[in-house]
C-alpha positions as CSV (number, residue, x, y, z in Angstrom):
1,X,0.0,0.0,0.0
2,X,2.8,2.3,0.7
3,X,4.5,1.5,-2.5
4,X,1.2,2.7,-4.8
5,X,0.8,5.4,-2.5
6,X,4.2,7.0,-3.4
7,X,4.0,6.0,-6.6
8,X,0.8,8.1,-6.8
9,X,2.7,11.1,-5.5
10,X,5.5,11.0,-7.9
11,X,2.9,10.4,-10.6
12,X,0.9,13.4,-9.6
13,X,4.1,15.8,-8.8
14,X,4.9,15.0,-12.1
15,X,1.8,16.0,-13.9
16,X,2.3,19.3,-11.5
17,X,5.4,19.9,-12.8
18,X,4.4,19.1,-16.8
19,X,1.5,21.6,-16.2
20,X,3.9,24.3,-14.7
21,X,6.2,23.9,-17.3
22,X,3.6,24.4,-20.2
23,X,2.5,27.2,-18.2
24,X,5.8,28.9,-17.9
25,X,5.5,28.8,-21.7
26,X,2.6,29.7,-22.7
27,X,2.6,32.4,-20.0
28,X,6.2,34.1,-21.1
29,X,4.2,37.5,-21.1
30,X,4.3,37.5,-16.8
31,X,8.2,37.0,-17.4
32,X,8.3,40.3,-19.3
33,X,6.0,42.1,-16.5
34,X,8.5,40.8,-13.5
35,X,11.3,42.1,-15.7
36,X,9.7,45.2,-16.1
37,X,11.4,45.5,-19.4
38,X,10.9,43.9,-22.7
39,X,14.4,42.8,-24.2
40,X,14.3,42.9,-28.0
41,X,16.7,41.4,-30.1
42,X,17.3,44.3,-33.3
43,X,20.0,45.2,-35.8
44,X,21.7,48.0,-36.0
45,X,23.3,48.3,-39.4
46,X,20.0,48.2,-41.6
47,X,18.7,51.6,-42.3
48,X,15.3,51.9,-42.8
49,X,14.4,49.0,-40.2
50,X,17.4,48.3,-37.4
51,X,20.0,51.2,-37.1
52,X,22.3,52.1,-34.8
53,X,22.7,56.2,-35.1
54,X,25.9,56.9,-34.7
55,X,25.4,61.2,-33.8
56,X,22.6,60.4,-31.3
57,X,23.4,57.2,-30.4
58,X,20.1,55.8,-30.3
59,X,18.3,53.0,-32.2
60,X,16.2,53.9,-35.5
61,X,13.6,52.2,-38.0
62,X,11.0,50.5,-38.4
63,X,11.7,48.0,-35.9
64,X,12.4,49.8,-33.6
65,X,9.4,51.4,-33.4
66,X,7.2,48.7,-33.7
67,X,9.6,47.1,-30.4
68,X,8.9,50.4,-28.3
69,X,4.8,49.9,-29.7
70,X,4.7,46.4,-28.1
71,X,6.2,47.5,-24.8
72,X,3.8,50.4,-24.5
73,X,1.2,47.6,-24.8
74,X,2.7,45.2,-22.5
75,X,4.1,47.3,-20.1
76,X,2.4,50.7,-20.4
77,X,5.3,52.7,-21.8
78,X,7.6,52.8,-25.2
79,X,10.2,53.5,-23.2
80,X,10.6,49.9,-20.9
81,X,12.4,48.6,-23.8
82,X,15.8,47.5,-24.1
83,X,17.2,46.5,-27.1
84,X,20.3,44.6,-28.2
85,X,22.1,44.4,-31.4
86,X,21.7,40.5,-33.4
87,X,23.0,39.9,-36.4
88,X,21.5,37.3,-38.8
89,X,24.2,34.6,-37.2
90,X,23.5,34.3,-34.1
91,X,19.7,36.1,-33.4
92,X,18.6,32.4,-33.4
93,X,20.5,31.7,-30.2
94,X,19.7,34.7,-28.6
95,X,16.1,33.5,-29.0
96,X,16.6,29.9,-27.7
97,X,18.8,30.8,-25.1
98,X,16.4,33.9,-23.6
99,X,19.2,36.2,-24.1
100,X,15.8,38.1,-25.4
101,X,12.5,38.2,-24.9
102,X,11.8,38.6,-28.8
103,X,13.3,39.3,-32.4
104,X,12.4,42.0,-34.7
105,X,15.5,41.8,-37.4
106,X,14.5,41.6,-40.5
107,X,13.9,37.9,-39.8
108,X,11.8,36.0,-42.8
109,X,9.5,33.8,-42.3
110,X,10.1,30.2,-43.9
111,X,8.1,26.8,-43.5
112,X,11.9,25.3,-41.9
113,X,12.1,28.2,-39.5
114,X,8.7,27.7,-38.1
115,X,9.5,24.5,-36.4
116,X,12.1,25.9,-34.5
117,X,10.1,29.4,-33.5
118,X,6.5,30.9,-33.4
119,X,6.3,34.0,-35.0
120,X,3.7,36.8,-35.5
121,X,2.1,38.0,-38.5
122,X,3.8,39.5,-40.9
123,X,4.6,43.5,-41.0
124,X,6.4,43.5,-44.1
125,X,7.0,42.1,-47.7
126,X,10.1,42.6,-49.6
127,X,12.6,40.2,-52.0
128,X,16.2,40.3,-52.6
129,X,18.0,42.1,-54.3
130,X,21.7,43.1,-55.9
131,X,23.3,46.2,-55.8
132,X,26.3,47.0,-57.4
133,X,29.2,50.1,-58.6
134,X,27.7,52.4,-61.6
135,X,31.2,52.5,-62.5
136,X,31.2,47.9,-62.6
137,X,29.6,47.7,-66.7
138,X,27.1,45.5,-64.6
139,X,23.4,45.7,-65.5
140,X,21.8,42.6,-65.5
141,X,22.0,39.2,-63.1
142,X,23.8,37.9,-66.8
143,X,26.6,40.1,-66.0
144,X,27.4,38.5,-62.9
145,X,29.4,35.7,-64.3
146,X,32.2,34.8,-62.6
147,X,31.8,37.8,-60.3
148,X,32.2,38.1,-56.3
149,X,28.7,38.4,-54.6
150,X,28.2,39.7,-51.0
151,X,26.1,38.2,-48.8
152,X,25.4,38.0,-44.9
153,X,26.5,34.9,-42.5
154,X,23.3,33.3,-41.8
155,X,20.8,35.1,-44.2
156,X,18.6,33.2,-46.6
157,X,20.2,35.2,-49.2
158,X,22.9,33.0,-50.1
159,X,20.3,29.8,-51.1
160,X,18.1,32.5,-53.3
161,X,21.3,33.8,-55.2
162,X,22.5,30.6,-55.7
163,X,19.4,29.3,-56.7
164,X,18.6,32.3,-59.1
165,X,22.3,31.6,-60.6
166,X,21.5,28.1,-61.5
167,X,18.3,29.2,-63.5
168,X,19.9,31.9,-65.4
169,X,23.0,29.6,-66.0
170,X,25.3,32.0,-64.5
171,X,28.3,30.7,-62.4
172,X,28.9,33.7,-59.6
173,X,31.3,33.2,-56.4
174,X,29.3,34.0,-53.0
175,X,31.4,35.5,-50.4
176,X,30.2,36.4,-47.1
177,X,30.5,38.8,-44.4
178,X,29.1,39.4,-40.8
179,X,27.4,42.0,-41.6
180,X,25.3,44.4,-43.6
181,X,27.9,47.3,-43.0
182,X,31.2,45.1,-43.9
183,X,29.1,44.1,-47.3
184,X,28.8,47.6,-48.1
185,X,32.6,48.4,-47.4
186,X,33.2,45.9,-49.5
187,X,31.7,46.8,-52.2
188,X,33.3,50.4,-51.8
189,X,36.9,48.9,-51.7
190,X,36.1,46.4,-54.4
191,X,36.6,43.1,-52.9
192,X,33.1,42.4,-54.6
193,X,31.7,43.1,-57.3
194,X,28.0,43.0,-56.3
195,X,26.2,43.6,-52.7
196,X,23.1,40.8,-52.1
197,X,20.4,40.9,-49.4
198,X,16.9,41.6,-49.1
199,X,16.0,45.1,-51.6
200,X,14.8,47.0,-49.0
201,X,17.7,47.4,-47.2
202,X,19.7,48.0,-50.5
203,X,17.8,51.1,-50.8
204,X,19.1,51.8,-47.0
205,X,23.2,52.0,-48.5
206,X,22.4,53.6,-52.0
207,X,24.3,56.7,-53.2
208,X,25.2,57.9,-56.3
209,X,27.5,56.1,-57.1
210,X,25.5,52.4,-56.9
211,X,23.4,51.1,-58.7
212,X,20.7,48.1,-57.8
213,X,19.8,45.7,-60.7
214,X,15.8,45.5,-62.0
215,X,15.7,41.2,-61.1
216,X,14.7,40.8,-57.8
217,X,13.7,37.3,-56.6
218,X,11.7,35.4,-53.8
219,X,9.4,36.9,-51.5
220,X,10.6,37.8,-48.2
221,X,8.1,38.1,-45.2
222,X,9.3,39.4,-42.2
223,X,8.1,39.1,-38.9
224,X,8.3,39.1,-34.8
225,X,10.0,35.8,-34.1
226,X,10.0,34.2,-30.3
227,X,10.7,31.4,-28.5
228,X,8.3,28.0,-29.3
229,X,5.6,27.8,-27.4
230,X,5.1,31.2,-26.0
231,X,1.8,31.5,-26.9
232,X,0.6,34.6,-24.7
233,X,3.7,36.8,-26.1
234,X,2.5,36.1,-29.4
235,X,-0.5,36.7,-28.9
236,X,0.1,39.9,-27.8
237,X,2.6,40.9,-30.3
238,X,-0.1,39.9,-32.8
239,X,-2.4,42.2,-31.4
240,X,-0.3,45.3,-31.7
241,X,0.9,44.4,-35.6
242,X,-3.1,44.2,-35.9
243,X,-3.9,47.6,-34.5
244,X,-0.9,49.2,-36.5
245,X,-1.9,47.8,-39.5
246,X,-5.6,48.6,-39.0
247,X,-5.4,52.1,-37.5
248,X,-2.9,52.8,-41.2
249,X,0.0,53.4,-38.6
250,X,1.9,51.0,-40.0
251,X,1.3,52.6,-43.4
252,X,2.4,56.0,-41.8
253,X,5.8,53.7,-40.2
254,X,6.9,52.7,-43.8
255,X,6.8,56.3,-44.9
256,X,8.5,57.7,-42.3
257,X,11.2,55.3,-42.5
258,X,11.2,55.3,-46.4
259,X,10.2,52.0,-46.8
260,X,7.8,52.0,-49.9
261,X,8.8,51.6,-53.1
Protein backbone atom coordinates (compact mmCIF):
# COMPACT_ATOMS: atom_id res chain seq x y z
CA UNK A 1 0.00 0.00 0.00
CA UNK A 2 2.77 2.33 0.67
CA UNK A 3 4.54 1.46 -2.52
CA UNK A 4 1.23 2.74 -4.79
CA UNK A 5 0.78 5.45 -2.47
CA UNK A 6 4.21 7.02 -3.35
CA UNK A 7 3.98 6.02 -6.58
CA UNK A 8 0.81 8.12 -6.82
CA UNK A 9 2.67 11.14 -5.53
CA UNK A 10 5.54 11.01 -7.91
CA UNK A 11 2.85 10.39 -10.55
CA UNK A 12 0.89 13.41 -9.64
CA UNK A 13 4.13 15.84 -8.81
CA UNK A 14 4.91 14.98 -12.09
CA UNK A 15 1.82 15.95 -13.90
CA UNK A 16 2.29 19.27 -11.47
CA UNK A 17 5.41 19.85 -12.78
CA UNK A 18 4.37 19.10 -16.82
CA UNK A 19 1.55 21.60 -16.18
CA UNK A 20 3.86 24.26 -14.70
CA UNK A 21 6.20 23.89 -17.33
CA UNK A 22 3.57 24.37 -20.24
CA UNK A 23 2.53 27.16 -18.23
CA UNK A 24 5.80 28.86 -17.93
CA UNK A 25 5.50 28.83 -21.67
CA UNK A 26 2.57 29.71 -22.68
CA UNK A 27 2.61 32.36 -20.00
CA UNK A 28 6.23 34.12 -21.10
CA UNK A 29 4.17 37.46 -21.07
CA UNK A 30 4.31 37.47 -16.77
CA UNK A 31 8.24 37.01 -17.36
CA UNK A 32 8.35 40.32 -19.25
CA UNK A 33 6.05 42.13 -16.53
CA UNK A 34 8.45 40.83 -13.53
CA UNK A 35 11.33 42.15 -15.72
CA UNK A 36 9.69 45.22 -16.06
CA UNK A 37 11.38 45.48 -19.43
CA UNK A 38 10.92 43.91 -22.66
CA UNK A 39 14.42 42.81 -24.16
CA UNK A 40 14.26 42.91 -27.98
CA UNK A 41 16.73 41.36 -30.11
CA UNK A 42 17.33 44.29 -33.28
CA UNK A 43 19.96 45.23 -35.78
CA UNK A 44 21.65 47.99 -36.05
CA UNK A 45 23.26 48.29 -39.43
CA UNK A 46 19.96 48.16 -41.57
CA UNK A 47 18.68 51.56 -42.33
CA UNK A 48 15.26 51.94 -42.81
CA UNK A 49 14.37 48.96 -40.20
CA UNK A 50 17.38 48.32 -37.41
CA UNK A 51 19.96 51.23 -37.07
CA UNK A 52 22.34 52.12 -34.77
CA UNK A 53 22.69 56.20 -35.08
CA UNK A 54 25.90 56.93 -34.74
CA UNK A 55 25.37 61.16 -33.84
CA UNK A 56 22.61 60.40 -31.32
CA UNK A 57 23.37 57.20 -30.39
CA UNK A 58 20.09 55.84 -30.32
CA UNK A 59 18.32 53.03 -32.15
CA UNK A 60 16.17 53.89 -35.48
CA UNK A 61 13.57 52.22 -37.98
CA UNK A 62 10.96 50.48 -38.39
CA UNK A 63 11.71 47.99 -35.92
CA UNK A 64 12.44 49.81 -33.58
CA UNK A 65 9.36 51.41 -33.43
CA UNK A 66 7.16 48.73 -33.72
CA UNK A 67 9.57 47.08 -30.45
CA UNK A 68 8.86 50.43 -28.33
CA UNK A 69 4.84 49.86 -29.66
CA UNK A 70 4.72 46.36 -28.10
CA UNK A 71 6.24 47.48 -24.80
CA UNK A 72 3.75 50.41 -24.48
CA UNK A 73 1.20 47.57 -24.77
CA UNK A 74 2.72 45.18 -22.54
CA UNK A 75 4.07 47.34 -20.06
CA UNK A 76 2.35 50.70 -20.38
CA UNK A 77 5.33 52.73 -21.77
CA UNK A 78 7.59 52.76 -25.16
CA UNK A 79 10.21 53.54 -23.17
CA UNK A 80 10.57 49.91 -20.94
CA UNK A 81 12.36 48.59 -23.75
CA UNK A 82 15.77 47.55 -24.06
CA UNK A 83 17.19 46.48 -27.12
CA UNK A 84 20.33 44.56 -28.17
CA UNK A 85 22.15 44.37 -31.36
CA UNK A 86 21.67 40.54 -33.43
CA UNK A 87 23.02 39.92 -36.40
CA UNK A 88 21.48 37.34 -38.83
CA UNK A 89 24.15 34.60 -37.16
CA UNK A 90 23.45 34.31 -34.10
CA UNK A 91 19.68 36.05 -33.40
CA UNK A 92 18.56 32.43 -33.38
CA UNK A 93 20.53 31.69 -30.18
CA UNK A 94 19.69 34.71 -28.59
CA UNK A 95 16.12 33.55 -28.99
CA UNK A 96 16.64 29.88 -27.74
CA UNK A 97 18.76 30.83 -25.06
CA UNK A 98 16.35 33.91 -23.57
CA UNK A 99 19.16 36.24 -24.09
CA UNK A 100 15.81 38.14 -25.44
CA UNK A 101 12.47 38.21 -24.92
CA UNK A 102 11.83 38.63 -28.83
CA UNK A 103 13.34 39.25 -32.45
CA UNK A 104 12.39 41.96 -34.67
CA UNK A 105 15.50 41.77 -37.38
CA UNK A 106 14.50 41.62 -40.52
CA UNK A 107 13.93 37.89 -39.77
CA UNK A 108 11.80 36.05 -42.78
CA UNK A 109 9.46 33.77 -42.35
CA UNK A 110 10.15 30.17 -43.90
CA UNK A 111 8.08 26.84 -43.51
CA UNK A 112 11.92 25.30 -41.95
CA UNK A 113 12.11 28.16 -39.49
CA UNK A 114 8.74 27.69 -38.09
CA UNK A 115 9.52 24.54 -36.45
CA UNK A 116 12.06 25.94 -34.48
CA UNK A 117 10.09 29.45 -33.46
CA UNK A 118 6.50 30.87 -33.38
CA UNK A 119 6.30 34.02 -34.97
CA UNK A 120 3.74 36.80 -35.52
CA UNK A 121 2.12 37.98 -38.48
CA UNK A 122 3.76 39.45 -40.91
CA UNK A 123 4.62 43.55 -40.96
CA UNK A 124 6.40 43.52 -44.12
CA UNK A 125 7.02 42.08 -47.69
CA UNK A 126 10.07 42.56 -49.60
CA UNK A 127 12.57 40.18 -51.99
CA UNK A 128 16.16 40.28 -52.65
CA UNK A 129 18.02 42.10 -54.30
CA UNK A 130 21.73 43.10 -55.92
CA UNK A 131 23.25 46.25 -55.78
CA UNK A 132 26.29 46.96 -57.37
CA UNK A 133 29.22 50.11 -58.64
CA UNK A 134 27.74 52.39 -61.62
CA UNK A 135 31.15 52.46 -62.48
CA UNK A 136 31.22 47.86 -62.64
CA UNK A 137 29.57 47.67 -66.67
CA UNK A 138 27.14 45.45 -64.65
CA UNK A 139 23.44 45.72 -65.45
CA UNK A 140 21.83 42.56 -65.52
CA UNK A 141 22.02 39.22 -63.12
CA UNK A 142 23.77 37.90 -66.79
CA UNK A 143 26.58 40.09 -66.00
CA UNK A 144 27.45 38.52 -62.88
CA UNK A 145 29.42 35.71 -64.33
CA UNK A 146 32.16 34.77 -62.59
CA UNK A 147 31.80 37.77 -60.26
CA UNK A 148 32.16 38.11 -56.28
CA UNK A 149 28.72 38.36 -54.55
CA UNK A 150 28.24 39.74 -50.99
CA UNK A 151 26.12 38.19 -48.78
CA UNK A 152 25.42 38.00 -44.91
CA UNK A 153 26.48 34.90 -42.45
CA UNK A 154 23.29 33.27 -41.78
CA UNK A 155 20.81 35.15 -44.15
CA UNK A 156 18.64 33.16 -46.59
CA UNK A 157 20.19 35.23 -49.21
CA UNK A 158 22.89 32.95 -50.05
CA UNK A 159 20.35 29.78 -51.10
CA UNK A 160 18.11 32.48 -53.26
CA UNK A 161 21.27 33.75 -55.19
CA UNK A 162 22.50 30.63 -55.69
CA UNK A 163 19.38 29.29 -56.70
CA UNK A 164 18.62 32.29 -59.11
CA UNK A 165 22.29 31.64 -60.60
CA UNK A 166 21.48 28.07 -61.48
CA UNK A 167 18.26 29.22 -63.49
CA UNK A 168 19.94 31.86 -65.43
CA UNK A 169 23.04 29.64 -66.04
CA UNK A 170 25.33 32.02 -64.47
CA UNK A 171 28.32 30.66 -62.44
CA UNK A 172 28.93 33.66 -59.58
CA UNK A 173 31.28 33.21 -56.36
CA UNK A 174 29.25 34.03 -52.96
CA UNK A 175 31.41 35.47 -50.39
CA UNK A 176 30.17 36.36 -47.10
CA UNK A 177 30.52 38.81 -44.38
CA UNK A 178 29.12 39.42 -40.81
CA UNK A 179 27.42 41.98 -41.62
CA UNK A 180 25.27 44.40 -43.58
CA UNK A 181 27.93 47.34 -43.01
CA UNK A 182 31.17 45.07 -43.87
CA UNK A 183 29.12 44.05 -47.34
CA UNK A 184 28.76 47.62 -48.09
CA UNK A 185 32.58 48.42 -47.39
CA UNK A 186 33.25 45.88 -49.54
CA UNK A 187 31.70 46.83 -52.19
CA UNK A 188 33.34 50.39 -51.84
CA UNK A 189 36.89 48.86 -51.73
CA UNK A 190 36.13 46.36 -54.39
CA UNK A 191 36.59 43.13 -52.86
CA UNK A 192 33.05 42.42 -54.56
CA UNK A 193 31.71 43.09 -57.29
CA UNK A 194 28.01 43.02 -56.26
CA UNK A 195 26.20 43.63 -52.69
CA UNK A 196 23.10 40.82 -52.14
CA UNK A 197 20.39 40.94 -49.38
CA UNK A 198 16.89 41.58 -49.13
CA UNK A 199 15.98 45.13 -51.55
CA UNK A 200 14.80 47.00 -49.04
CA UNK A 201 17.69 47.39 -47.17
CA UNK A 202 19.66 48.02 -50.53
CA UNK A 203 17.77 51.05 -50.84
CA UNK A 204 19.08 51.81 -47.03
CA UNK A 205 23.17 52.04 -48.54
CA UNK A 206 22.36 53.56 -51.97
CA UNK A 207 24.31 56.72 -53.18
CA UNK A 208 25.23 57.87 -56.26
CA UNK A 209 27.46 56.11 -57.14
CA UNK A 210 25.53 52.42 -56.87
CA UNK A 211 23.37 51.13 -58.74
CA UNK A 212 20.67 48.06 -57.80
CA UNK A 213 19.79 45.69 -60.71
CA UNK A 214 15.85 45.52 -61.96
CA UNK A 215 15.73 41.21 -61.10
CA UNK A 216 14.73 40.77 -57.77
CA UNK A 217 13.66 37.33 -56.65
CA UNK A 218 11.67 35.44 -53.78
CA UNK A 219 9.42 36.87 -51.48
CA UNK A 220 10.61 37.76 -48.25
CA UNK A 221 8.14 38.07 -45.16
CA UNK A 222 9.32 39.41 -42.20
CA UNK A 223 8.09 39.06 -38.95
CA UNK A 224 8.35 39.13 -34.83
CA UNK A 225 9.96 35.80 -34.09
CA UNK A 226 9.96 34.24 -30.25
CA UNK A 227 10.70 31.42 -28.50
CA UNK A 228 8.28 28.03 -29.35
CA UNK A 229 5.59 27.76 -27.40
CA UNK A 230 5.14 31.22 -25.98
CA UNK A 231 1.83 31.46 -26.92
CA UNK A 232 0.62 34.59 -24.73
CA UNK A 233 3.73 36.83 -26.07
CA UNK A 234 2.46 36.12 -29.41
CA UNK A 235 -0.54 36.70 -28.87
CA UNK A 236 0.13 39.94 -27.76
CA UNK A 237 2.63 40.94 -30.31
CA UNK A 238 -0.07 39.87 -32.85
CA UNK A 239 -2.39 42.21 -31.38
CA UNK A 240 -0.29 45.34 -31.72
CA UNK A 241 0.88 44.37 -35.61
CA UNK A 242 -3.08 44.18 -35.92
CA UNK A 243 -3.90 47.64 -34.47
CA UNK A 244 -0.92 49.16 -36.51
CA UNK A 245 -1.89 47.82 -39.53
CA UNK A 246 -5.56 48.63 -39.00
CA UNK A 247 -5.42 52.07 -37.49
CA UNK A 248 -2.90 52.76 -41.20
CA UNK A 249 0.02 53.36 -38.57
CA UNK A 250 1.95 51.01 -40.00
CA UNK A 251 1.29 52.60 -43.39
CA UNK A 252 2.43 55.96 -41.77
CA UNK A 253 5.78 53.71 -40.23
CA UNK A 254 6.85 52.65 -43.84
CA UNK A 255 6.83 56.29 -44.86
CA UNK A 256 8.54 57.73 -42.28
CA UNK A 257 11.24 55.32 -42.52
CA UNK A 258 11.16 55.26 -46.38
CA UNK A 259 10.23 52.01 -46.77
CA UNK A 260 7.81 52.04 -49.86
CA UNK A 261 8.83 51.64 -53.10
Amino acid sequence: MKNVLLKTFFFLALIALAAESASAKSNGIDKIKRAGVLTVGVKDDVPGFGYLNPDTKEYEGLEIDIAKAIAKHILGSESKVNFVTVTAKNRSAFINQDKVDIVIATFTVTEERKQGYDFSDIYYTDSVGIMVKKSSGITSFKNLENKKVGVTQGSMTTSTIKNAAIKEGVFLNCVTYPSNQTLKDALSHGEIDAFCIDNSILHGYIDDSLLILPEHYDEMMYAVAIKKDNSAVTKQVNEVIRTLIKTGELDKLLTKHRLKF
